[in-house]
C-alpha positions as CSV (number, residue, x, y, z in Angstrom):
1,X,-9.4,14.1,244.9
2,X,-11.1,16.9,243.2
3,X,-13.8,19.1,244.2
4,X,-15.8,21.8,241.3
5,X,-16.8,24.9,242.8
6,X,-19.6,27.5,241.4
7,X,-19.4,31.2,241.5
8,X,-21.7,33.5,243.2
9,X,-23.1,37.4,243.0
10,X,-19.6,39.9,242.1
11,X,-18.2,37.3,239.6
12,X,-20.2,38.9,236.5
13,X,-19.3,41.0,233.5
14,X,-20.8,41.8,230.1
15,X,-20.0,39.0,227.5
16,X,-19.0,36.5,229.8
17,X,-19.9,33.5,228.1
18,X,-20.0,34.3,224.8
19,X,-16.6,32.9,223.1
20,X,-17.9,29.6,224.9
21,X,-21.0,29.5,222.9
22,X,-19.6,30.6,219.8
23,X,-16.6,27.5,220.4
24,X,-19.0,24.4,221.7
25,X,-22.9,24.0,220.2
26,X,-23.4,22.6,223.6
27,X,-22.5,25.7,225.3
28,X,-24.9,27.6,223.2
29,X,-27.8,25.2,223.8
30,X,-27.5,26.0,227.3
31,X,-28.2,29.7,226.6
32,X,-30.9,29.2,224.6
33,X,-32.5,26.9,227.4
34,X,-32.1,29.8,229.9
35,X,-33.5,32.0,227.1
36,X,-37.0,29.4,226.6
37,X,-37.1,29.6,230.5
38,X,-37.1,33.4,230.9
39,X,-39.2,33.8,228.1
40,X,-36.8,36.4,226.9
41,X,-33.5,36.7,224.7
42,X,-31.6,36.9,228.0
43,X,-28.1,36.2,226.0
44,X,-28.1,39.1,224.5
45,X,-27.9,41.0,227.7
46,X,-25.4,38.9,229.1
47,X,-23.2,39.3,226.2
48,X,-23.9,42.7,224.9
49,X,-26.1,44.5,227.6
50,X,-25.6,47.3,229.6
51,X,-23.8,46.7,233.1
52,X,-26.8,48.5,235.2
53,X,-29.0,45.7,233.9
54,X,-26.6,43.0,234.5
55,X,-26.1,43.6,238.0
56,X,-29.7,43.6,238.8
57,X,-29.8,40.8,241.3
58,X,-32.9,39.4,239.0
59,X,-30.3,39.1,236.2
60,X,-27.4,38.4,237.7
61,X,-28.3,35.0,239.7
62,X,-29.5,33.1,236.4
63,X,-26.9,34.9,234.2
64,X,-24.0,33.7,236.0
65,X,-25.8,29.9,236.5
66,X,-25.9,29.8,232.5
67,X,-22.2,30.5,232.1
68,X,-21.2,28.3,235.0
69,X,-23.8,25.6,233.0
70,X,-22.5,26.1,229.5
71,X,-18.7,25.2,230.9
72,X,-20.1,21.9,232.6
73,X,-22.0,20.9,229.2
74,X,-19.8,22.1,226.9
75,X,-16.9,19.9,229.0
76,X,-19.7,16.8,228.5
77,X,-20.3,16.9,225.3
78,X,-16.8,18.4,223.4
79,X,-14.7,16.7,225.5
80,X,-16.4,13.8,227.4
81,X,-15.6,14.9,230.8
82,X,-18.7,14.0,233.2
83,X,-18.4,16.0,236.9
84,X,-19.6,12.5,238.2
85,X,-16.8,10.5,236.5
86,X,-14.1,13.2,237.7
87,X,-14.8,15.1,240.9
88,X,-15.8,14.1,244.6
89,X,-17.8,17.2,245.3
90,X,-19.3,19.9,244.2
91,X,-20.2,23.6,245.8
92,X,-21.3,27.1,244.7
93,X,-21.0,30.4,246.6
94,X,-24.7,31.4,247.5
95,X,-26.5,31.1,243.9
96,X,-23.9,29.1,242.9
97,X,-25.2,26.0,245.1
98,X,-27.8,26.2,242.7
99,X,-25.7,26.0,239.7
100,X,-23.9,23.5,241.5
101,X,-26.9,21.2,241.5
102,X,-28.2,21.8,238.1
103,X,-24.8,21.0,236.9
104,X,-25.0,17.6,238.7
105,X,-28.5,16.6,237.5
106,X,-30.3,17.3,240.9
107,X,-32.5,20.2,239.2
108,X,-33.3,21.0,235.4
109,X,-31.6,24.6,233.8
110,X,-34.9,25.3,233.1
111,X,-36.0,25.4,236.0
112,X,-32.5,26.8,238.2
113,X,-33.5,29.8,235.7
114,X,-36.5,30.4,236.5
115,X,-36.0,29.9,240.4
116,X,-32.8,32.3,240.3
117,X,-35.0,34.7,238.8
118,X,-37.1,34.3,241.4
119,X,-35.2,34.2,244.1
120,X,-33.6,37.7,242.7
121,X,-36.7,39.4,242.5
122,X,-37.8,38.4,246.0
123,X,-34.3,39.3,247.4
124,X,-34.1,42.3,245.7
125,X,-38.3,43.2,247.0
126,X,-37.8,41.9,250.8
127,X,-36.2,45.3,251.7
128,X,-36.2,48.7,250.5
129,X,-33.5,50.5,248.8
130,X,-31.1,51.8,250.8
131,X,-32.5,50.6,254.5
132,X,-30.1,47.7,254.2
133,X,-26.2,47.7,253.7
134,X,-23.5,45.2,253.7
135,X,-19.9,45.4,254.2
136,X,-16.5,43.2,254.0
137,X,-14.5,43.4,256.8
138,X,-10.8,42.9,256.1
139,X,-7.7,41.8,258.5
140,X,-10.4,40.4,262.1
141,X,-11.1,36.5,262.7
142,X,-14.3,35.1,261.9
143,X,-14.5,35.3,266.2
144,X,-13.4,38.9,266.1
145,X,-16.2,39.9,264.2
146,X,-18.7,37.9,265.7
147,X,-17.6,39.7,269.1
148,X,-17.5,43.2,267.9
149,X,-21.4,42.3,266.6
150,X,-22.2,40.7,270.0
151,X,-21.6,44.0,271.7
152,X,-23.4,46.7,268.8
153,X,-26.2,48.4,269.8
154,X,-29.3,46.3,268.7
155,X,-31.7,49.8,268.9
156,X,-29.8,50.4,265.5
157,X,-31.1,47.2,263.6
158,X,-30.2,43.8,262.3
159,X,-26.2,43.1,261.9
160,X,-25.4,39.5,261.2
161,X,-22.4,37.5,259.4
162,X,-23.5,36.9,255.7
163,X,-20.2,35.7,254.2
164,X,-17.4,33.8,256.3
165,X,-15.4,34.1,252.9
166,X,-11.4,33.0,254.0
167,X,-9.3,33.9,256.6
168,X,-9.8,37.8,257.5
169,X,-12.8,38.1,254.6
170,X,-16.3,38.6,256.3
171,X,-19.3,40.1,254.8
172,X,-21.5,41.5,257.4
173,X,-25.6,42.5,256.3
174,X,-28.3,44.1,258.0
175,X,-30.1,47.2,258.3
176,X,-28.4,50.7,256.9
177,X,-27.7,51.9,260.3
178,X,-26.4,49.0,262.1
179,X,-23.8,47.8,259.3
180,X,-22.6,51.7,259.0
181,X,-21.7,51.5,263.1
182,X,-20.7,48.1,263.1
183,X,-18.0,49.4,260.2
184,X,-16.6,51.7,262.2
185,X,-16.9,49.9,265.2
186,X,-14.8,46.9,263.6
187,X,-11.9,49.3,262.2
188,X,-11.5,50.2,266.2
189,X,-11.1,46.4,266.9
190,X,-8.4,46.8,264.5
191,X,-10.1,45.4,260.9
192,X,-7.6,46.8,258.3
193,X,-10.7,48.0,256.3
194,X,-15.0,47.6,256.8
195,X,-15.9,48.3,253.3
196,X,-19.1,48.9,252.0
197,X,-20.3,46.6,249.1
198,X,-22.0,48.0,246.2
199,X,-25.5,45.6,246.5
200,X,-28.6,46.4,246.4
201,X,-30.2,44.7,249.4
202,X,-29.3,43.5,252.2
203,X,-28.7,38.9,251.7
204,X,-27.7,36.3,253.7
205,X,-29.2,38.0,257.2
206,X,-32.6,37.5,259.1
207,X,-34.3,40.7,257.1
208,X,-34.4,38.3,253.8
209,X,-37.1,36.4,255.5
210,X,-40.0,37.5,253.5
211,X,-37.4,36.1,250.5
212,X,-37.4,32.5,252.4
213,X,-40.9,32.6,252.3
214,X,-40.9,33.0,248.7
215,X,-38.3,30.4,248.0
216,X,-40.2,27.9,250.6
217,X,-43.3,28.0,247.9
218,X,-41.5,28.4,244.8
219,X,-39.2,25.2,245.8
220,X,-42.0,22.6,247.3
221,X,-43.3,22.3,243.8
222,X,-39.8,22.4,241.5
223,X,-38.6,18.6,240.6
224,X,-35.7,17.7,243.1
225,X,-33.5,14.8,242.1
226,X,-30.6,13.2,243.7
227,X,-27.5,15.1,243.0
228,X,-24.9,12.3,240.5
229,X,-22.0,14.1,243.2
230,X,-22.4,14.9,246.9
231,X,-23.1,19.1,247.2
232,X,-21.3,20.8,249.9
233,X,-24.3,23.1,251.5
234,X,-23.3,26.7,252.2
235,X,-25.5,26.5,256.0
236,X,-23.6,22.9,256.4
237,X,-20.3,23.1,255.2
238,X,-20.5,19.7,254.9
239,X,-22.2,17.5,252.0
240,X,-25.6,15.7,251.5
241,X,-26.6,13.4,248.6
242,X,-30.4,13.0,250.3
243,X,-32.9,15.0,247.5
244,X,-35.2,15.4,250.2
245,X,-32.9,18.0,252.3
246,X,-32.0,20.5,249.4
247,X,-35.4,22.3,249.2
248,X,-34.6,22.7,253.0
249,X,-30.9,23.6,252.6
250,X,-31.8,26.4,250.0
251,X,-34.5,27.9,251.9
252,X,-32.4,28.3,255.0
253,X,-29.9,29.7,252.4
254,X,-31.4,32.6,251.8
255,X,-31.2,34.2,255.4
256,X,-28.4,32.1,256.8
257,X,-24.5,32.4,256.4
258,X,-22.2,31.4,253.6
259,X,-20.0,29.2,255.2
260,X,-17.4,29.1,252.3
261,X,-14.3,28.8,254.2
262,X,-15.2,26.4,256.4
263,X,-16.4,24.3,253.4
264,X,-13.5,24.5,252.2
265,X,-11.5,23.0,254.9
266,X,-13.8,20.9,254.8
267,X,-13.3,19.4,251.4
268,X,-9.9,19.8,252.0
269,X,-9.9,17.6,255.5
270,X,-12.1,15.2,253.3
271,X,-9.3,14.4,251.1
272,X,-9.8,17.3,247.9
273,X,-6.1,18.5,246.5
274,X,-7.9,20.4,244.1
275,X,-10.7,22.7,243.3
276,X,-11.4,24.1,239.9
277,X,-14.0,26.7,239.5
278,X,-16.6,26.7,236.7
279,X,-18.0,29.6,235.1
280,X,-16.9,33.6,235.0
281,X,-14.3,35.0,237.0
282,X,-12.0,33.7,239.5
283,X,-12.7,34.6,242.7
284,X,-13.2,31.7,244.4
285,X,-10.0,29.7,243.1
286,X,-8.2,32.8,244.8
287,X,-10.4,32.3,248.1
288,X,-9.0,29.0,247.8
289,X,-5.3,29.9,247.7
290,X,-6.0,32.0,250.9
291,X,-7.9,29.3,253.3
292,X,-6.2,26.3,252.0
293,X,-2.5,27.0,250.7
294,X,-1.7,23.1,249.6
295,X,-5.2,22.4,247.5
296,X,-4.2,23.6,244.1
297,X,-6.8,26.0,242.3
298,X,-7.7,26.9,238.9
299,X,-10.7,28.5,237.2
300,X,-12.2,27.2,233.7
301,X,-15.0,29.5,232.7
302,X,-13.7,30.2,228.9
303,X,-13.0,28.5,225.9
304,X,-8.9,29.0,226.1
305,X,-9.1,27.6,229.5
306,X,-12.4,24.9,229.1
307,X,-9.5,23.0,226.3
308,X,-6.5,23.5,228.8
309,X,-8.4,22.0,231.9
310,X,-9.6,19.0,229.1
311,X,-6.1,18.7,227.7
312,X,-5.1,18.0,231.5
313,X,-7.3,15.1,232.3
314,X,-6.0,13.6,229.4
């Protein structure tokens, strides 16, 4: 059984994409569908733009959604490989559950574009620069974290679990302050590292509010349709197929926690032996090897790799 995973924020780089639309037509029509969207030659600053601009969280959400998009069509329409006809499930890492359900029919590129972009903006806007942090904290339990949190000082602001990433990989978020105590506060419960992440604002925790709001309107107008694969929600870790849930599932997405390993255990405990990621980077086929040793994982988010993955279906 086979699950296909989306990435999220962290996987991008300038000209990621590119050699798949210059290999499949397919691919390329994708990017010039995100282009239409944005009203703007976005391409161009995915493939030849300047890294600053790239990891504006504006840019970043719908960039990374068109490569992941351009694998799953160019896979269609090159090789005849439909995610319905070949996979169980499908996921994505925060904005990668919206990739995930463009690339099984449940929403338009068009319009995952524009609502990335969106959702960017209002992520980016919902708290100023630098009075919010976030950090990874390396070598504690999902428990052990949760416990040194349950004892920090709440006069020093928010501090909440944004990424339950794999076994002894959790993001905390919250205001400047709070995160910056909590660090050290988690390297005295023995955390081999708190490390602060290189972000912009503050996601996945209760100050990103004002960005559910925004998402709430944005998404009880966009055209929802049932997904052609069950999606594993990040706040479930578990799947739905109902349409009527995912403008729900999203909005609590934006302030609640990424629970990627525990969805992928529980692909895993639902029969999956194998996850392949689609679009740039690798990072979660490597999460993979950490939380669940025996489910095999590759990644296929360029042309070299799109034919190999193609070549092994047969």
């Amino acid at each position: 059984m086979r699950a296909f995973v989306f990435p999220g924020q962290g996987s991008q780089k300038i000209g990621m994409g590119q050699d798949l639309a210059d290999s499949f037509p397919a691919a390329k029509t994708v990017f010039d569908e995100v282009d239409d969207a944005l009203g703007e030659n976005f391409s161009a600053l995915i493939f030849s733009g300047s890294d600053d601009d790239l990891k504006l969280t504006e840019n970043t959400q719908p960039a990374l959604m068109a490569v992941s998009l351009a694998v799953v069509r160019a896979l269609e329409a090159e090789f005849g490989i439909a995610l319905k006809d070949h996979g169980s499930f499908v996921a994505g890492h925060s904005l990668g559950e919206y990739s995930a359900l463009a690339a099984v029919g449940a929403l338009s590129i068009a319009d995952t574009a524009k609502l990335l972009r969106l959702r960017g903006q209002a992520m980016q806007s919902a708290v100023p620069v630098g009075e919010g942090a976030m950090a990874a904290v390396l070598g504690l339990t999902m428990e052990q974290v949760e416990g040194v949190l349950g004892n920090a000082d709440a006069g020093l602001g928010v501090a909440e679990v944004a990424n339950d990433n794999a076994n002894g990989q959790v993001v905390i978020s919250g205001s400047a302050s709070a995160i910056s105590a909590a660090g050290e506060a988690m390297k005295a419960a023995g955390a081999k590292r708190a490390l602060p992440l290189p972000v912009s604002a503050p996601f996945h925790c209760s100050l990103m509010q004002p960005a559910a709001d925004a998402m709430a309107q944005a998404l009880a107008s966009a055209v929802i349709r049932a997904p052609a694969v069950p999606v594993v929600a990040n706040v479930l870790a578990a799947s739905y197929d109902d349409p009527a849930q995912t403008a729900d599932l999203l909005v609590k997405q934006v302030t609640g926690r990424v629970r990627w390993r525990e969805s992928v255990e529980w692909m895993a405990g639902e029969g999956v032996t194998e996850l392949i990621e689609l679009g740039a980077g690798a990072v979660l086929a490597g999460l993979t090897k950490r939380i669940v040793p025996g489910v095999a994982a590759q990644s296929v988010g360029t042309a070299d790799s799109l034919r190999a993955f193609a070549e092994s279906l047969g």
